[in-house]
C-alpha positions as CSV (number, residue, x, y, z in Angstrom):
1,X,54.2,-7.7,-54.2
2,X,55.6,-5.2,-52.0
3,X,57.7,-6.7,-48.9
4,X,56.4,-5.7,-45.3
5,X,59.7,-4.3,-44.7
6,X,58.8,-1.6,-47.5
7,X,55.5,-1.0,-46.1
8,X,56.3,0.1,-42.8
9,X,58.9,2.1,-43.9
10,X,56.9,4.0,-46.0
11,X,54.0,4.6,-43.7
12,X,57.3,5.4,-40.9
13,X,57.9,7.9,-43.7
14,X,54.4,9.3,-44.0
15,X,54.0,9.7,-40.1
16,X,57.0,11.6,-39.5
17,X,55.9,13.8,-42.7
18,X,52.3,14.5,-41.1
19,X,54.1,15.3,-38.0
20,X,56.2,17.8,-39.6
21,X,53.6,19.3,-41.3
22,X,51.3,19.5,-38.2
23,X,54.3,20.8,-36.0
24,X,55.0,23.6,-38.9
25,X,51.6,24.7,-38.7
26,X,51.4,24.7,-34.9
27,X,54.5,26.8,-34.8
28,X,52.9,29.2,-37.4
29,X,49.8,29.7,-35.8
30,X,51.4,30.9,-32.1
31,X,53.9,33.2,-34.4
32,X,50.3,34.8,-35.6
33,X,49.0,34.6,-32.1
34,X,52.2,36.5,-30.6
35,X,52.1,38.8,-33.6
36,X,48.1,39.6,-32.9
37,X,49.1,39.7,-29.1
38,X,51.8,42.1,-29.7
39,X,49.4,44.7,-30.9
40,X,46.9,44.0,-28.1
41,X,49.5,44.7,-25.6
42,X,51.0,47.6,-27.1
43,X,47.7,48.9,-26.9
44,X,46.4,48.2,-23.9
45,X,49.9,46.8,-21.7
46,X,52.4,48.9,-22.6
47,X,51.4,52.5,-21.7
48,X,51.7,51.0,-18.0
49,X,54.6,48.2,-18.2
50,X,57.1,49.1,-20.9
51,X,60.2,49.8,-20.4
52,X,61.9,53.2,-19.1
53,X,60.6,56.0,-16.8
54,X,56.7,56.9,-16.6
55,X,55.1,53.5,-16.8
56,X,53.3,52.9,-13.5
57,X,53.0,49.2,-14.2
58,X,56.7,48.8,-14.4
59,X,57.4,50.5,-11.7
60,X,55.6,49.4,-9.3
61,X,57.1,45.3,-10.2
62,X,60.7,47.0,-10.0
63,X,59.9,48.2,-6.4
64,X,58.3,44.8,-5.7
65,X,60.7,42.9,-7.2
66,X,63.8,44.7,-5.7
67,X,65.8,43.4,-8.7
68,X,65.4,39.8,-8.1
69,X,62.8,39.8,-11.4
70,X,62.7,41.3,-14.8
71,X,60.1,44.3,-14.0
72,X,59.8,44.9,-17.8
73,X,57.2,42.0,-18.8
74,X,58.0,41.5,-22.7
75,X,61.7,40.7,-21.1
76,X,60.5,37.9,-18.7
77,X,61.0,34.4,-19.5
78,X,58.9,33.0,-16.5
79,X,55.3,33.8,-17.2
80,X,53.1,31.3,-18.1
81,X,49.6,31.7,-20.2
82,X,47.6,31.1,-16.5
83,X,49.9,33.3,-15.0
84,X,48.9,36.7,-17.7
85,X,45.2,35.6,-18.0
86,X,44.6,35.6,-14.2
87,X,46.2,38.8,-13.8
88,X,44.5,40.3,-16.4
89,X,41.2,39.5,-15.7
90,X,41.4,39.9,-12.0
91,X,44.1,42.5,-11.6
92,X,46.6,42.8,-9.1
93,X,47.1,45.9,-6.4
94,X,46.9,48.9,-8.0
95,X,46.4,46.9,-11.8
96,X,42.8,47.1,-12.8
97,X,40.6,44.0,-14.1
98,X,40.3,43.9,-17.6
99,X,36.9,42.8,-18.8
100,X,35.8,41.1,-21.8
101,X,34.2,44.2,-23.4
102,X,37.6,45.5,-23.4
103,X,40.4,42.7,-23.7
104,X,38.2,39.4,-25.6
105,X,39.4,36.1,-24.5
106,X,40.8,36.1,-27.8
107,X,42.8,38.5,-27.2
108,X,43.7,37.5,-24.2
109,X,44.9,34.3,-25.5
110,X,47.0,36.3,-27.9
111,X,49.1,39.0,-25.3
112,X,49.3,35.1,-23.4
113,X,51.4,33.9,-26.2
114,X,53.4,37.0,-27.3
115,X,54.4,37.5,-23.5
116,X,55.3,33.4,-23.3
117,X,56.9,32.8,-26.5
């Protein structure tokens, strides 16, 4: 007959298995998420707020900014998933809305994740 002592420490051992597992596949799906979000934005970010001279987007958040921000997005490290969706989908001065016919919420989701990783 196995102790109770032996017991908990085995299902100790199996919880903190599970939650490895769970936390490994977690991390894995928001790598996929920012690698599908990377080639949303390249598409349909970048020609307007990547880095260097000619993108309007970029810009415009270095005049606004005045230096005190990163202008170049993928170089930020304070966005948050709100933050890109609302702009996105309501658009901001001279930025455009994006609708869903042209940026899904899925996609959406995924540009959120590969700008906030």
């Amino acid at each position: 007959m196995r102790s109770r002592g032996v017991v908990l420490i085995s299902a100790f051992a199996i919880g903190i298995v599970v939650a490895i597992l769970l936390f490994s596949s977690m991390a894995s799906a928001q790598t996929a998420a920012a690698e599908r979000g990377e080639a949303v934005y390249d598409h349909w970010c970048a020609p307007c707020h990547a880095a260097g001279p000619g993108h309007p987007g970029t810009q415009s958040l270095e005049v606004k900014y005045r230096g005190e921000l990163q202008a170049v997005l993928t170089e930020r490290d304070d966005l948050t998933s709100e933050f890109v969706r609302t702009m996105v989908r309501e658009g901001i001065l001279m930025m455009a809305p994006f609708r869903k016919t042209e940026v899904t919420d899925a996609e959406l989701d995924d540009i959120a994740a590969y700008l906030t990783e």
